[in-house]
The first five atom37 places (N, CA, C, CB, O) and aatype in JSON, in Angstrom:
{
  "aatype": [20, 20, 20, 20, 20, 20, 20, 20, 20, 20, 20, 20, 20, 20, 20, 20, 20, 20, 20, 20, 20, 20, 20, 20, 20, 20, 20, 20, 20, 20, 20, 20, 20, 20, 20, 20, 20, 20, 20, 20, 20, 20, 20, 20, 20, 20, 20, 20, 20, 20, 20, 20, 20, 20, 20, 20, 20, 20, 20, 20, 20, 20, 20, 20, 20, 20, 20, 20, 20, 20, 20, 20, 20, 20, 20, 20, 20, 20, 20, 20, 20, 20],
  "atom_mask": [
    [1, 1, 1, 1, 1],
    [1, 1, 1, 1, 1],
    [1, 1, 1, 1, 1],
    [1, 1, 1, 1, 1],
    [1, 1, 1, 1, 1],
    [1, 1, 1, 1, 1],
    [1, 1, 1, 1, 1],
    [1, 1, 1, 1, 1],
    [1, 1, 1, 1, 1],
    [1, 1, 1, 1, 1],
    [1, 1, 1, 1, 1],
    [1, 1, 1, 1, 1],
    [1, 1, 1, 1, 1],
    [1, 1, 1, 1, 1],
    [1, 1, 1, 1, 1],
    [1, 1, 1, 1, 1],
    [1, 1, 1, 1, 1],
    [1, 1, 1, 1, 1],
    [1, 1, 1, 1, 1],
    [1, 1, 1, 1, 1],
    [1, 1, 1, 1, 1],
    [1, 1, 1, 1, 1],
    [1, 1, 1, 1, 1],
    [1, 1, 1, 1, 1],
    [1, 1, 1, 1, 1],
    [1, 1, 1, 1, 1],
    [1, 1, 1, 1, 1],
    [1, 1, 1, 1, 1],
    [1, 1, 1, 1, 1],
    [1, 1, 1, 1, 1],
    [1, 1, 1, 1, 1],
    [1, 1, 1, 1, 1],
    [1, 1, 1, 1, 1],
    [1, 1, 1, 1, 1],
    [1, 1, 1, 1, 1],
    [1, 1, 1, 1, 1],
    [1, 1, 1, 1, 1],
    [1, 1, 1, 1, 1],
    [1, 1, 1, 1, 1],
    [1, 1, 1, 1, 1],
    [1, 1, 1, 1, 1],
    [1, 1, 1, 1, 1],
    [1, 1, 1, 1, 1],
    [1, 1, 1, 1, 1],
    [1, 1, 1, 1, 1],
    [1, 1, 1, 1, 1],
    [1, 1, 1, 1, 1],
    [1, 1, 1, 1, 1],
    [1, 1, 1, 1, 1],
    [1, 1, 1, 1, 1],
    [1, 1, 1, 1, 1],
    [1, 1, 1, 1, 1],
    [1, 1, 1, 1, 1],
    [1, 1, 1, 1, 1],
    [1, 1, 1, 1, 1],
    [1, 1, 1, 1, 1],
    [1, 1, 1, 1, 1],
    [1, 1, 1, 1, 1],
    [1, 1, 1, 1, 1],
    [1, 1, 1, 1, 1],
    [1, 1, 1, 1, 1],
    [1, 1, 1, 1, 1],
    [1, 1, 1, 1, 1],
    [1, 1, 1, 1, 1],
    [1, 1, 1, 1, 1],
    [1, 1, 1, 1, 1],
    [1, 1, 1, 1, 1],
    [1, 1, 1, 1, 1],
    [1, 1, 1, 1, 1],
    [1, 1, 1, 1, 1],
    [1, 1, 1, 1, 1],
    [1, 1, 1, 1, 1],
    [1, 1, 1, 1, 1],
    [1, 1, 1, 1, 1],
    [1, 1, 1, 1, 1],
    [1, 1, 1, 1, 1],
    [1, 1, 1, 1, 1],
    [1, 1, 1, 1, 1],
    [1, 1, 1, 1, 1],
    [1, 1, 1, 1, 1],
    [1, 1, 1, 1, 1],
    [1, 1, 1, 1, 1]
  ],
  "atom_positions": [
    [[21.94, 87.85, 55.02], [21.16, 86.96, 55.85], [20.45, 85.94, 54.95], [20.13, 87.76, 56.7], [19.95, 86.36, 53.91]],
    [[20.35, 84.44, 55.31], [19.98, 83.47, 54.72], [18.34, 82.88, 54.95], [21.0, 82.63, 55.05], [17.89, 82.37, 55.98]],
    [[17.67, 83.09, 53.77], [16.17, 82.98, 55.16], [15.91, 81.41, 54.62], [14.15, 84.44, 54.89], [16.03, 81.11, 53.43]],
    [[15.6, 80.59, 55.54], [15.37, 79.37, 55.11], [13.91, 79.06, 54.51], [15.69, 78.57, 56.2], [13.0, 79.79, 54.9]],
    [[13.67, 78.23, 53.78], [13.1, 77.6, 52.85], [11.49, 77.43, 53.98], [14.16, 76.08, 52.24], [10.39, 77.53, 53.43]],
    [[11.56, 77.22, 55.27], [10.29, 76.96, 55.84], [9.74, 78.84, 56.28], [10.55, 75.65, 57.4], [8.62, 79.35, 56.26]],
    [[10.86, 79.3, 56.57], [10.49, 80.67, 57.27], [9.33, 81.32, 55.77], [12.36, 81.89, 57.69], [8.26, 81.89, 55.97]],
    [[9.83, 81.08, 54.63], [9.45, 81.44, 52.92], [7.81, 80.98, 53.19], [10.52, 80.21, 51.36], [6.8, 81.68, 53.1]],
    [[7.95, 79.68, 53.52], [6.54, 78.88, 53.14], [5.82, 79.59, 54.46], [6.59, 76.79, 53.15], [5.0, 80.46, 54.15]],
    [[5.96, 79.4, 55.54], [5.35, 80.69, 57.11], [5.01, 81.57, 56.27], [6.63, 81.57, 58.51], [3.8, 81.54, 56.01]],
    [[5.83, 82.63, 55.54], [5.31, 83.55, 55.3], [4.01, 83.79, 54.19], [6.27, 84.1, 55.15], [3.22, 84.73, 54.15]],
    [[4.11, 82.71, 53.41], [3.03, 83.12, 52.4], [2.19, 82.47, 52.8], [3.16, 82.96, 50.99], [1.31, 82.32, 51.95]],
    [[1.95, 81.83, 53.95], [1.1, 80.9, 54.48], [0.0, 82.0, 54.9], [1.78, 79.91, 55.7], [-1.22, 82.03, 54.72]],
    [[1.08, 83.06, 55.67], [0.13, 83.89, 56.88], [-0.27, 85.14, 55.75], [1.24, 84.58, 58.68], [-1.35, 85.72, 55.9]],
    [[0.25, 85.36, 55.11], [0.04, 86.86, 54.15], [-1.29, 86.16, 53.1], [1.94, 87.48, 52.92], [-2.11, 87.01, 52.74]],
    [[-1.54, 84.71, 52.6], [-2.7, 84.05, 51.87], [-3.49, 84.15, 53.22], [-2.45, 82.37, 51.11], [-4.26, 85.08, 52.99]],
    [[-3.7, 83.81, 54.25], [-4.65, 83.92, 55.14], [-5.02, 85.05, 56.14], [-4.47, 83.01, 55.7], [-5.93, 85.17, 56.96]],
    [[-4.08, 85.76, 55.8], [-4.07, 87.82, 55.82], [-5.44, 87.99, 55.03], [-2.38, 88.91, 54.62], [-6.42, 88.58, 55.47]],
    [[-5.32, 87.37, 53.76], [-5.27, 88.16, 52.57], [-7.19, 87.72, 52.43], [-3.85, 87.51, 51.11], [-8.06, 88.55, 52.17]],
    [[-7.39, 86.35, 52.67], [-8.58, 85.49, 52.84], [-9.48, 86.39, 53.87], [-8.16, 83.88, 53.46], [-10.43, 87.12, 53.58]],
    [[-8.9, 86.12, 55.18], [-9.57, 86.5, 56.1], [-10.18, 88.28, 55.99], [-8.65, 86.12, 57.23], [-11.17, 88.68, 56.61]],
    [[-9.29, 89.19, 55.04], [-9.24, 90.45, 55.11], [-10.56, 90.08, 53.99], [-7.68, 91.39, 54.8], [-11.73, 90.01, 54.38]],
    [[-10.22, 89.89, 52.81], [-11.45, 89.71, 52.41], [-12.29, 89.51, 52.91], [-11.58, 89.17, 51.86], [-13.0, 90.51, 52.92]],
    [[-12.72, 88.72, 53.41], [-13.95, 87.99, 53.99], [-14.54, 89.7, 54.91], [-13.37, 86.19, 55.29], [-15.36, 90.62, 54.87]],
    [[-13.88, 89.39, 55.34], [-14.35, 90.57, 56.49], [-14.99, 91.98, 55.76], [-12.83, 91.12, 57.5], [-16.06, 92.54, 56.02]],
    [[-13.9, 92.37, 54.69], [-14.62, 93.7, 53.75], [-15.95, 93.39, 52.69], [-13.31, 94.34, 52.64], [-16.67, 94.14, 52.03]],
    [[-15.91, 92.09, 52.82], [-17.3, 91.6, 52.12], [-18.5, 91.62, 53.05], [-17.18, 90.06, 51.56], [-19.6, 91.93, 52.6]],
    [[-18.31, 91.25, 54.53], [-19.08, 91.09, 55.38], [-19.79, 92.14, 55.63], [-18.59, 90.67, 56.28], [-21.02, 92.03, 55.6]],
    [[-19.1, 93.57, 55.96], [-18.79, 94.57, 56.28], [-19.18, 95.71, 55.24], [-17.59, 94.4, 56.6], [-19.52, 96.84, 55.61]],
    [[-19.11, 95.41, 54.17], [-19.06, 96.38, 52.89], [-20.47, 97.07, 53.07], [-18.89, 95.51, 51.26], [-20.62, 97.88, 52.15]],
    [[-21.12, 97.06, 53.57], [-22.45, 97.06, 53.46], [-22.81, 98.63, 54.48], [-23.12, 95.4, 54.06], [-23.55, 99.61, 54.36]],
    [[-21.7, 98.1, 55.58], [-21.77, 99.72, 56.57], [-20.84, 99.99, 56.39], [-21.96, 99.96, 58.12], [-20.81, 101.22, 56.45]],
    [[-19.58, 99.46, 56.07], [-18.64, 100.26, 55.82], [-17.82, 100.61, 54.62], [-18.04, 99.99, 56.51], [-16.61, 100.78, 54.71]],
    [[-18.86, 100.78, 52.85], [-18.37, 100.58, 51.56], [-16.9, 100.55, 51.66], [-18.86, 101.62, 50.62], [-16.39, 99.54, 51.19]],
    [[-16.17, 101.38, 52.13], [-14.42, 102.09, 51.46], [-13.85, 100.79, 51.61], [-13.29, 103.57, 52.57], [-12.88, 100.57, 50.88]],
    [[-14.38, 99.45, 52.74], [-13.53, 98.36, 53.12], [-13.48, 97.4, 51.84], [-14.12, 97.63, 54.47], [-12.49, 96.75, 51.51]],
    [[-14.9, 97.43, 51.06], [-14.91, 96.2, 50.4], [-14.47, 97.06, 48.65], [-16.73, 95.21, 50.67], [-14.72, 96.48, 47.59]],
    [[-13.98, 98.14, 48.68], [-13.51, 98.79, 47.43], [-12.33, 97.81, 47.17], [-13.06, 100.46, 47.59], [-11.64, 97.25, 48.02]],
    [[-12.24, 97.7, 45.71], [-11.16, 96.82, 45.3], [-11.2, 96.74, 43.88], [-11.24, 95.47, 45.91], [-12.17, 97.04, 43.2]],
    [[-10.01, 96.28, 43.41], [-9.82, 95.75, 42.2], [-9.55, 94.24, 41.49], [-9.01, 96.39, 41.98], [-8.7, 93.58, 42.1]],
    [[-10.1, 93.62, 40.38], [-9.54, 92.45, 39.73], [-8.31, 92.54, 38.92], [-10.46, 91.93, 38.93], [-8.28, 93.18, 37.88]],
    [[-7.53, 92.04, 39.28], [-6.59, 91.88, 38.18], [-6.26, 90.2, 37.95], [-5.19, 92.79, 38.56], [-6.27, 89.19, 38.65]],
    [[-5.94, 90.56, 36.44], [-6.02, 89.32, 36.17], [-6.04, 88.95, 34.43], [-7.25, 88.88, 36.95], [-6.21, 89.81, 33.57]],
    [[-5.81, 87.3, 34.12], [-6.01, 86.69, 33.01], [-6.99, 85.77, 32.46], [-5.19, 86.27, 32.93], [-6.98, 84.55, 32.66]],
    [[-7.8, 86.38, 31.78], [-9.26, 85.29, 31.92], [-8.64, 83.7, 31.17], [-11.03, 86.11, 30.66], [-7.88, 83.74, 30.21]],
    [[-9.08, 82.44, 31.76], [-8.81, 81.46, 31.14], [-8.63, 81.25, 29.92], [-9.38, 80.89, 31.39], [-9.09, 82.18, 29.26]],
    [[-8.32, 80.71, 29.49], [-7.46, 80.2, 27.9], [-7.27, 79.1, 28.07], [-6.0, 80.76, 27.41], [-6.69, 78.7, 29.08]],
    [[-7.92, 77.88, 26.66], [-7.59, 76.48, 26.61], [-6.59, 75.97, 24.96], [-9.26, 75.66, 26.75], [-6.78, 76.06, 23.74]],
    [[-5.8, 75.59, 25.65], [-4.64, 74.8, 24.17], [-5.14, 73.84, 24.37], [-2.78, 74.59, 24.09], [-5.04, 73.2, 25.42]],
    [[-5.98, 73.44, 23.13], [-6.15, 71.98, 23.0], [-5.19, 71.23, 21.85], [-7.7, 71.75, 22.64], [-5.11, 71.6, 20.68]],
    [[-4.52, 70.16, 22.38], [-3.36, 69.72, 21.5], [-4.02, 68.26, 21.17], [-1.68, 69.69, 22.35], [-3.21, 67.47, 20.67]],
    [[-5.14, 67.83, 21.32], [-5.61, 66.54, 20.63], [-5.48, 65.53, 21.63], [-4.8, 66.12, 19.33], [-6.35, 64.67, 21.78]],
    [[-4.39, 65.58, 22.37], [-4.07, 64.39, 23.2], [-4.36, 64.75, 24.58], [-2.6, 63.93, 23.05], [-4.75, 63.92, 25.4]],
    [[-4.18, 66.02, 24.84], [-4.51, 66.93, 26.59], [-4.7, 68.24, 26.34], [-3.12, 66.98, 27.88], [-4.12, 69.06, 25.62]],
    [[-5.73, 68.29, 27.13], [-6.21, 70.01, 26.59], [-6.13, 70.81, 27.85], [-8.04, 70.24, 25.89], [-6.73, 70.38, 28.84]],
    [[-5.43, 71.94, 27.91], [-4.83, 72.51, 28.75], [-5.47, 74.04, 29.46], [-3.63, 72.56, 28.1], [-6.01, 74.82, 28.68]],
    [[-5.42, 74.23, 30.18], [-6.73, 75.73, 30.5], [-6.0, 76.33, 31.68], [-8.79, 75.22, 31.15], [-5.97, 75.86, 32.82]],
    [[-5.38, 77.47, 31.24], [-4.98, 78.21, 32.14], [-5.37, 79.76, 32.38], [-3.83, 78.06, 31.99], [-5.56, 80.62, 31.51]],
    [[-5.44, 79.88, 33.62], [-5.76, 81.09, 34.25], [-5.63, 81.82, 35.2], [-6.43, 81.15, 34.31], [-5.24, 81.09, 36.11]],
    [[-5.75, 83.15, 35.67], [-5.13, 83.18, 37.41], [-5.75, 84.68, 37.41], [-2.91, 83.0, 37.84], [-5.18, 85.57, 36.77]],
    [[-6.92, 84.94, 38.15], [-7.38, 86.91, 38.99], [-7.06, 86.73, 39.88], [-8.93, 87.72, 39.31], [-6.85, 85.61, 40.35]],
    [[-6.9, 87.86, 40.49], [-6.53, 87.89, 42.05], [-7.38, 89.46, 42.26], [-4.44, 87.87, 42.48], [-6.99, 90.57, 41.91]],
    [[-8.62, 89.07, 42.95], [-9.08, 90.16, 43.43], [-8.97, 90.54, 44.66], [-10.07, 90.22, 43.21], [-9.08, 89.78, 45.62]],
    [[-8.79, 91.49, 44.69], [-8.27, 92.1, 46.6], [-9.2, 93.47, 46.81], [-6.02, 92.81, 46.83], [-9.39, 94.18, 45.82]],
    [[-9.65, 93.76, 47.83], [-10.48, 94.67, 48.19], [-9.07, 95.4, 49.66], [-12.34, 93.77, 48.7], [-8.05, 94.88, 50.1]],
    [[-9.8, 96.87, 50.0], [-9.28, 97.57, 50.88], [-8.97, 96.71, 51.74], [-9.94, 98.54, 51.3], [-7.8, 96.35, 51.79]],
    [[-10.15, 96.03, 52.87], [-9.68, 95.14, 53.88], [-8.94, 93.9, 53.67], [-10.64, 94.82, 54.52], [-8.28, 93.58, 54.65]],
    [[-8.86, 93.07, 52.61], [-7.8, 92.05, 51.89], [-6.13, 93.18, 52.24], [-8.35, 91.77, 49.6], [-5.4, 92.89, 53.19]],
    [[-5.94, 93.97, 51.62], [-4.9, 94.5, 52.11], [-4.43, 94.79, 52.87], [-4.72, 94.96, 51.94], [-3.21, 94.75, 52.8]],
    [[-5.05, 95.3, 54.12], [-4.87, 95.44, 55.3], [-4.53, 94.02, 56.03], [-5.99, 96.13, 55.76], [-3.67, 93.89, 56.91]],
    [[-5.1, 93.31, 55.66], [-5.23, 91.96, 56.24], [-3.89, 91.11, 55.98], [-6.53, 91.22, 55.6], [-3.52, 90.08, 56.55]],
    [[-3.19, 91.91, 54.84], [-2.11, 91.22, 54.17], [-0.84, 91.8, 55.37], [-1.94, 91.76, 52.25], [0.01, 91.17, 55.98]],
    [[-1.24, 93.51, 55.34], [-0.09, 94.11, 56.02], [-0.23, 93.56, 58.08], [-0.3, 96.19, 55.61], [0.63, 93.44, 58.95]],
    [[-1.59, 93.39, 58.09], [-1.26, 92.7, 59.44], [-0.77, 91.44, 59.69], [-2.24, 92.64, 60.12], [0.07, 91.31, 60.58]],
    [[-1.11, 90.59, 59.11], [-0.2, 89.44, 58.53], [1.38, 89.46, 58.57], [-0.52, 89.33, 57.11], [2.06, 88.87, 59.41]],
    [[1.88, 90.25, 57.47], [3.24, 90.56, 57.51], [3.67, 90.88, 59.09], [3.5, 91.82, 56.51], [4.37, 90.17, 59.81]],
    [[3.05, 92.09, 59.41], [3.45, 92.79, 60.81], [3.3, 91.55, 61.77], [2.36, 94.2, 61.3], [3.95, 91.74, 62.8]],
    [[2.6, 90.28, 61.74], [2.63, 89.16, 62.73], [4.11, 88.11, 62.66], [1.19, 88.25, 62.38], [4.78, 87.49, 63.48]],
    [[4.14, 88.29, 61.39], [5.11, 87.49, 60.5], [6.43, 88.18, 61.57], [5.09, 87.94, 58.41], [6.76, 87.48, 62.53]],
    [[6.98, 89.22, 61.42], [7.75, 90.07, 62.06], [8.62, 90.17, 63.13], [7.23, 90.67, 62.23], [9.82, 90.38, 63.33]],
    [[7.06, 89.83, 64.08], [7.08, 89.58, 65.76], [7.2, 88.09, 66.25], [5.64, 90.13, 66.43], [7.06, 87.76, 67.43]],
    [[7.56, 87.0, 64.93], [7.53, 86.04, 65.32], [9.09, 85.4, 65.7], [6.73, 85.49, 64.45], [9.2, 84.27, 66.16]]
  ]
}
């Protein structure tokens, strides 16, 4: 099966705003309900190459908590039914 190039971009559209919204919510929430806003960072702390002419700084964490995940798998499961 061939999945086209827009169905790709749908999907990471809705699984990044799974993923946002789930956060948000286990942050909101964390407070009565700790286990939601449990989570981990992973990640590469920034780094700059400076070459004299352009100096360059790259980096990328991605922290996700319990409800971020959930938020990802309901997402997907919408993705699904579409």
């Amino acid at each position: 099966m061939r999945v086209k190039s827009n169905e790709s971009v749908i999907l990471l559209v809705l699984l990044l705003i799974g993923a946002i919204f789930g956060s948000l919510i286990g942050s909101a929430f964390g407070d009565t309900i700790p286990l939601l806003n449990y989570g981990k960072t992973i990640g590469v702390d920034p780094f700059v190459v400076d070459l004299n002419v352009i100096i360059l700084t790259f980096g990328l964490k991605l922290s996700l908590n319990l409800a971020g995940i959930i938020g990802i798998i309901i997402a997907f499961v919408v993705y699904k039914k579409l």
